[in-house]
C-alpha positions as CSV (number, residue, x, y, z in Angstrom):
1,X,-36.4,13.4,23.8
2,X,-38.1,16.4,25.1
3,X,-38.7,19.3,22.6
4,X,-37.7,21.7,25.8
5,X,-34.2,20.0,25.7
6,X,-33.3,21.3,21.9
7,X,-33.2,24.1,23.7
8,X,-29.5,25.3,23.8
9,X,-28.4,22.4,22.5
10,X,-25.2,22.8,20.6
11,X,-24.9,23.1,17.2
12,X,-21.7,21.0,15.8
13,X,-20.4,21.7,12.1
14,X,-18.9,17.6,11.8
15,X,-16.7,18.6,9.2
16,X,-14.6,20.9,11.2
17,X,-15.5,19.4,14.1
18,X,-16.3,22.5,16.1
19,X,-19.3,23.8,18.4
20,X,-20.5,26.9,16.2
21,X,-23.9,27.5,17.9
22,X,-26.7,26.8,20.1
23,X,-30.5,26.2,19.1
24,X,-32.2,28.7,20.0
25,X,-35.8,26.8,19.8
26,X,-37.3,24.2,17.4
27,X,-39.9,25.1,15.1
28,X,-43.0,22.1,15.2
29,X,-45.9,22.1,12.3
30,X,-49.1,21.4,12.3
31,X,-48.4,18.3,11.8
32,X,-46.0,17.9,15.0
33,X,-42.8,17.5,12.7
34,X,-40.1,19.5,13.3
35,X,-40.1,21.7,10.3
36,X,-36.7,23.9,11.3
37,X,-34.6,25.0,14.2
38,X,-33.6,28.7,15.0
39,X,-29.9,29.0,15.4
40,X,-27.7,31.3,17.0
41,X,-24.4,31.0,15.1
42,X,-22.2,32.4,17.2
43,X,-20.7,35.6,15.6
44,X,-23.3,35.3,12.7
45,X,-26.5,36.2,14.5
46,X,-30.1,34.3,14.2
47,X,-30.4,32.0,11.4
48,X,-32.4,28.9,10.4
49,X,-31.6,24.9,9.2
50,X,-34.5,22.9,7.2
51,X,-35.2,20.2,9.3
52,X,-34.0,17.6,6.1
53,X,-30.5,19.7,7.0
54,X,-29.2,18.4,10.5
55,X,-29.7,15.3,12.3
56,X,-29.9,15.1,16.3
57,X,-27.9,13.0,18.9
58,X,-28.7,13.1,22.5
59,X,-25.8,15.7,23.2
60,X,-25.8,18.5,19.7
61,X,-27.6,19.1,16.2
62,X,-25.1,17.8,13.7
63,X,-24.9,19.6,10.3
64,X,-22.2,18.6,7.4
65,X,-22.9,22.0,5.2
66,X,-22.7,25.4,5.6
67,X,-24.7,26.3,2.8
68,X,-27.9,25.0,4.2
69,X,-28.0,27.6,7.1
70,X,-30.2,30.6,5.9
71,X,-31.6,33.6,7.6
72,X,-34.2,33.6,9.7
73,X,-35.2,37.5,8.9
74,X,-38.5,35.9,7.3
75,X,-38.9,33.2,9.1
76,X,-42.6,31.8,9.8
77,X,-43.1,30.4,12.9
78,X,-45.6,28.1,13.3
79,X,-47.4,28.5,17.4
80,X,-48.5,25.1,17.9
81,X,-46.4,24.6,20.8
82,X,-47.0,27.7,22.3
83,X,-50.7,26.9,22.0
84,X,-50.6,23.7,23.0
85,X,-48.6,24.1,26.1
86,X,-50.2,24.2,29.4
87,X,-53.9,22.3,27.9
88,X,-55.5,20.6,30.4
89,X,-55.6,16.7,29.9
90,X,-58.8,14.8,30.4
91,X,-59.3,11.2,30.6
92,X,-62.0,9.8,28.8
93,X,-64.3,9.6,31.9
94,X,-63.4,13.4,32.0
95,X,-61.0,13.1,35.0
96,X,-58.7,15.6,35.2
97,X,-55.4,14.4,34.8
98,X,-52.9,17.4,34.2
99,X,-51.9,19.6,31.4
100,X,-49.5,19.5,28.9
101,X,-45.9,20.0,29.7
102,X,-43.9,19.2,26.5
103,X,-44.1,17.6,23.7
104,X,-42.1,14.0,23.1
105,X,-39.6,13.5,20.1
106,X,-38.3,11.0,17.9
107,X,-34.9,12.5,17.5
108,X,-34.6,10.3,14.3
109,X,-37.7,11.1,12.2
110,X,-38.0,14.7,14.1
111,X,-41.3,13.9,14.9
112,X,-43.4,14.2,17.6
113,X,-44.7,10.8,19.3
114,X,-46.0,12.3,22.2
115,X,-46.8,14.6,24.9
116,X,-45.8,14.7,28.6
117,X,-48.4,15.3,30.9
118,X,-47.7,17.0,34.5
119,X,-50.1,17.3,37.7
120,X,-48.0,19.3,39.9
121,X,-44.4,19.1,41.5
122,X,-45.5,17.0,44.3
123,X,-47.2,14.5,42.1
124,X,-44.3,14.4,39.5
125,X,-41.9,13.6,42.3
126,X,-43.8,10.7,43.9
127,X,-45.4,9.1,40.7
128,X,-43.2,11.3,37.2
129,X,-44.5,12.3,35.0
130,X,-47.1,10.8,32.2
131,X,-46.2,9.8,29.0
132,X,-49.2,9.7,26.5
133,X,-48.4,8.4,22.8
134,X,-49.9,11.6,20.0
135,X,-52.0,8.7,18.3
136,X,-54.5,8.0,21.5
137,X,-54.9,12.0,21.5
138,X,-57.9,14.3,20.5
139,X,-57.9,17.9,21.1
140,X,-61.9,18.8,21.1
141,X,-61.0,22.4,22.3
142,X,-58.4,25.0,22.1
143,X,-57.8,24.7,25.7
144,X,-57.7,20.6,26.3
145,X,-56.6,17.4,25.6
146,X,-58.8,13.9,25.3
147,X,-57.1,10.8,26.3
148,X,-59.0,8.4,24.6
149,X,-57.9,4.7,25.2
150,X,-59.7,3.3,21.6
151,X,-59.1,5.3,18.4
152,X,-62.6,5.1,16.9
């Protein structure tokens, strides 16, 4: 699952089985865990749900109780994401490879397992898009990404 995809994904309260939101964007650590999602509860404004407070399916966020959403007026956002969107991506022979377009998910651990790597619209039509596990990762600047094939 791509993290771009929580994006306006629905958020379903199961036990009145009702649509009562949309995520507004997930919330990723330093760590790459998802550590909350912003909410907009329709009616209620932005809010916030503890990551240990919702599971995901493919098609909504599922929370069970109310009581968990709280307000996002002091919310801390971590900018991992932001930072880390757009690197470039180097093999380890220092080939150019792309950048980074998103981040990969585990929807059931909300972690992230990857990143996907773009090298232009042409490319990604003819060949996709790369996949690149987290683990086989090194990030030796604030600006790129090293593939490296053997963890050392």
């Amino acid at each position: 699952m791509r993290l771009q995809s929580l994006n306006k994904l629905p958020v379903f309260y199961l036990p009145s089985a009702s649509i009562v939101g949309e995520v507004l964007r997930p919330v990723m650590g330093d760590d790459f865990q998802i550590v909350y999602m912003v909410i907009d509860l329709f009616g209620q404004g932005t809010n916030m749900i503890a990551a240990d407070d919702f599971k995901l399916s493919g098609e909504a966020l599922l929370f069970t109780d109310r009581d968990v959403i709280k307000s996002y007026n002091y919310g801390v956002e971590s900018t991992i994401y932001e930072l880390k969107i757009g690197d470039l991506v180097f093999d380890i022979n220092g080939k150019e490879l792309g950048w980074v377009s998103d981040f990969l998910l585990d929807p059931k651990n909300k972690k992230v397992w990857g990143i996907e790597v773009t090298d232009g619209i042409l490319r990604d039509l003819w060949g996709g898009r790369k996949k690149v596990p987290l683990n086989t990762l090194k990030w030796p600047s604030k600006s790129s990404v090293l593939i490296e094939t053997e963890r050392r």
